[in-house]
N, C-alpha and C positions, 0 to 999 in steps of 0.2 A: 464581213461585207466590205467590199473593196467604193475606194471613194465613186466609182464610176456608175457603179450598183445603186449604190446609194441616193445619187442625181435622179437616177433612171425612175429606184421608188416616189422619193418627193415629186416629183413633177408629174406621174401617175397620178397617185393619188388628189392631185390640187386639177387634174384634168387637162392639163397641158399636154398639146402634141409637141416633139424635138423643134418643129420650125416655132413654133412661138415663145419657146424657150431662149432657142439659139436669136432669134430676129436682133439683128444691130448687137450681138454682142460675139458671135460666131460664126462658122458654117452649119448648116445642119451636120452635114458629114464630120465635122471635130467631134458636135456633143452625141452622134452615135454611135461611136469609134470611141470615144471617152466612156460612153455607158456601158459599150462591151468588151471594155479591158481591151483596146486594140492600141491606144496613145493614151499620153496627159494634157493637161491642158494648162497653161500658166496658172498661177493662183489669183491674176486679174478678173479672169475670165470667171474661174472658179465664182469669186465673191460677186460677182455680175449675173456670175447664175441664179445664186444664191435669194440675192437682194431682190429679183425678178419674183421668187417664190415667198418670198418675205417669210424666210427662216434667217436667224442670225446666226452667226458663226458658232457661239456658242451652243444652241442648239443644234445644228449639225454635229458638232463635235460630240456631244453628249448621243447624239445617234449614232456616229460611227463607233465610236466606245460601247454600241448594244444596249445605251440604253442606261450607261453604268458610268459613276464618273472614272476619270485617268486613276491611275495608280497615285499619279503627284497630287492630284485635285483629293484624291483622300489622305494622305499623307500631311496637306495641309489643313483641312477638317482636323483629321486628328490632334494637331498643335492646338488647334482653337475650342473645343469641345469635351476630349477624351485625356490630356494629359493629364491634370489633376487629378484622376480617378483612377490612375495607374497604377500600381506597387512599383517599386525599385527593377527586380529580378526583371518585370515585364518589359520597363523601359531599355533595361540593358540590353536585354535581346534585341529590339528595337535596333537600338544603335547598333547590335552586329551586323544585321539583315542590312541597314541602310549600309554600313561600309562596303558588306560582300556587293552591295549593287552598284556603289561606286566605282569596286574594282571590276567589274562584270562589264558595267555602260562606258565608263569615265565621263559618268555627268555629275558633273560639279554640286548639282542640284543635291544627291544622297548625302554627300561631302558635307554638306552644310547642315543637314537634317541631323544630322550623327553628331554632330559640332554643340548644334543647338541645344541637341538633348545630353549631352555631358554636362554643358552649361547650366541646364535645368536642374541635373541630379546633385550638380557642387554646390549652388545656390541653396537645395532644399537640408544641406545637412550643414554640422558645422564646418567638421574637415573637408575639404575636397577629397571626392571619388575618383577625379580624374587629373589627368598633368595637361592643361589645355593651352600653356605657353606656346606652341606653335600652331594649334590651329586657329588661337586669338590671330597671330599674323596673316594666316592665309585667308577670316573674313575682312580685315582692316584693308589688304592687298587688293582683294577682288573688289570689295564696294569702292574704293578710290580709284579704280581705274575702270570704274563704271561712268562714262558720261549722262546718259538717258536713264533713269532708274526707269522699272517697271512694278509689275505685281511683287514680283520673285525679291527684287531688290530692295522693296518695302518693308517686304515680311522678315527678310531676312535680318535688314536693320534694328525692325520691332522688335525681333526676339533675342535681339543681341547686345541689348544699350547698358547689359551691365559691364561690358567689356570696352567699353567706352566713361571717359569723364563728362561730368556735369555740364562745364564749359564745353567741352567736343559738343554733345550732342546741340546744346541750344546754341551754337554757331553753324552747326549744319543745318537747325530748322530751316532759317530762310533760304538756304541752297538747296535742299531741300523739294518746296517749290516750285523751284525751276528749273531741277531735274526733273522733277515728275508733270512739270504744266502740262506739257503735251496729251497727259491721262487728264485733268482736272474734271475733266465733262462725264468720266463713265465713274459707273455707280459703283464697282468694283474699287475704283479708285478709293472716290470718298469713303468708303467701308474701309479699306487700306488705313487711308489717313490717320479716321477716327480709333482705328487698334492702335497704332502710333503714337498716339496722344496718351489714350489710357494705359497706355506703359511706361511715357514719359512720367504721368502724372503718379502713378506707384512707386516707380525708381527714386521720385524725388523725394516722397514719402519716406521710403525706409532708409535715405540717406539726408532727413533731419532737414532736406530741401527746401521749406516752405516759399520760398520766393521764384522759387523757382515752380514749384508746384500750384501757385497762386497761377503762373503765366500762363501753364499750360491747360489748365482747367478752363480758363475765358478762351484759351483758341478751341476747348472741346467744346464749349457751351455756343462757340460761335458757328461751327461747321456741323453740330447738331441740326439746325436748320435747315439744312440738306443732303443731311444720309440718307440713304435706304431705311439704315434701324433709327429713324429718328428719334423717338419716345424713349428708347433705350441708352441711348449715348445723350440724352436733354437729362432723362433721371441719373447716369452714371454723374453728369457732372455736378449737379444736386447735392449726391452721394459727396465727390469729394471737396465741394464746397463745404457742405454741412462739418464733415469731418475736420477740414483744415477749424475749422469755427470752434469744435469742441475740443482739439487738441491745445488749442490758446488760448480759449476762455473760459473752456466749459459748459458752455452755453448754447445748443445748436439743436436741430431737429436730425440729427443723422441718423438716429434709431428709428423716425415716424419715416424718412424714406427708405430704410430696409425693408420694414414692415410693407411700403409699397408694393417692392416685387413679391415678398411674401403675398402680396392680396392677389397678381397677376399670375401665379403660380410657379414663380421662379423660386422655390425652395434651398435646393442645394446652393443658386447663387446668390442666396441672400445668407444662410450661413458663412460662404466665403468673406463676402463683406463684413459680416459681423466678426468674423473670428479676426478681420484685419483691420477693425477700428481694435477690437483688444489687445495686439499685438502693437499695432502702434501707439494705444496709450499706454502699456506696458511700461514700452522701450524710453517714450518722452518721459513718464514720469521716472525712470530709472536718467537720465538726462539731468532733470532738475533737481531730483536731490541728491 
């Protein structure tokens, strides 16, 4: 379905004639020329169309895709959702597929996906799988010559901060900010943010960070307040409160809020956590004596 089609249905359907459509925002003759694949129409006009029918962008978009998300809108699902439950062999192909579409598009976008998940695969063994010396430089190159970050830029950063020192990362937070102010308002954002945090707050973890990880836990406890998954990122920071508590004192409720999501039916993610306070007590008590 071509964008023009597309108009032609929504405004159909919501009962709309072209002149009430088009009224103070076109000619009639653009938006019926537009709907029959005859011209385009700027993307002003487009989102004026839009906004008239009160569809969001987003939604359009998810209808010109049939209905289905984009390739990249599952590709990053996948990051968020489906990697851990991967085997090795599947993620490698993975990384083939993103290269050969890197070489296919040259969007940058595969480049990174491919990157990430190396990244992913070195981290989970001891030895490195992969020699990722030069593509550490080509994420470091692009996010610095990014002035405005966005979604892409976010995610990217999140999945990447092991590639980065302790000091880097919490002197970018507050630049941070104010590359992204300009998102601060949409809900995508703060979702962004809040994965941001809870990867800040892991990293610091498995790197003996507690001061660090203390810092980040009050900015997730704070910006909890206003995600989308609020309950979810109020109890992660719980989670790594509690945790910070029993790895120093011993003393802590970290088990009664695993058991939480266990009660909400979060199963599988309540094993993760558990298996990641074991591993971190593991490692601390391997530390102290």
């Amino acid at each position: 379905m071509t964008n023009g089609e597309l108009i032609k249905k929504l405004r159909q359907e919501r009962g709309m004639s072209q002149l009430q459509l088009s009224r103070d925002i076109s000619s009639r003759t653009t938006l019926s020329s537009f709907e029959n694949n005859k011209s385009r129409v700027a993307s002003d006009i487009l989102f004026k169309y839009l906004k008239r029918m009160n569809v969001t962008v987003q939604e359009y978009t998810f209808y010109l895709n049939n209905s289905t998300q984009t390739e990249k809108e599952q590709a990053l699902q996948y990051f968020q959702e489906n990697i851990y439950q991967e085997r090795d062999f599947e993620i490698q192909k993975r990384i083939l597929n993103f290269q050969a579409k890197y070489k296919d598009y040259n969007d940058f976008f595969f480049c990174c996906l491919s990157i990430e998940l190396k990244l992913f695969l070195n981290k989970s063994h001891e030895k490195p799988v992969f020699d990722v010396d030069e593509d550490i430089g080509l994420i470091k190159n692009y996010l610095e010559g990014i002035q405005q970050w966005g979604h892409f830029e976010m995610f990217l950063f999140s999945n990447c901060l092991q590639i980065f020192s302790s000091e880097y990362i919490r002197a970018t937070f507050n630049t941070l900010f104010r590359k992204t102010k300009i998102l601060s308002q949409i809900d995508t954002y703060k979702s962004d943010l809040a994965i941001f945090l809870n990867n800040c707050i892991v990293l610091s973890f498995e790197r003996k960070d507690f001061q660090n990880a203390r810092f980040y836990i009050q900015q997730l406890n704070s910006v909890s307040q206003d995600t989308p998954r609020k309950m979810y990122d109020k109890l992660m920071s719980n989670y790594y409160l509690e945790l910070l508590k029993h790895l120093i004192t011993r003393n802590s409720m970290v088990t009664s809020v695993i058991n939480q999501f266990e009660m909400m039916g979060f199963d599988e993610h309540a094993d993760r956590l558990s298996e990641f306070k074991d591993r971190m007590e593991y490692e601390v008590n391997g530390i102290i004596s």
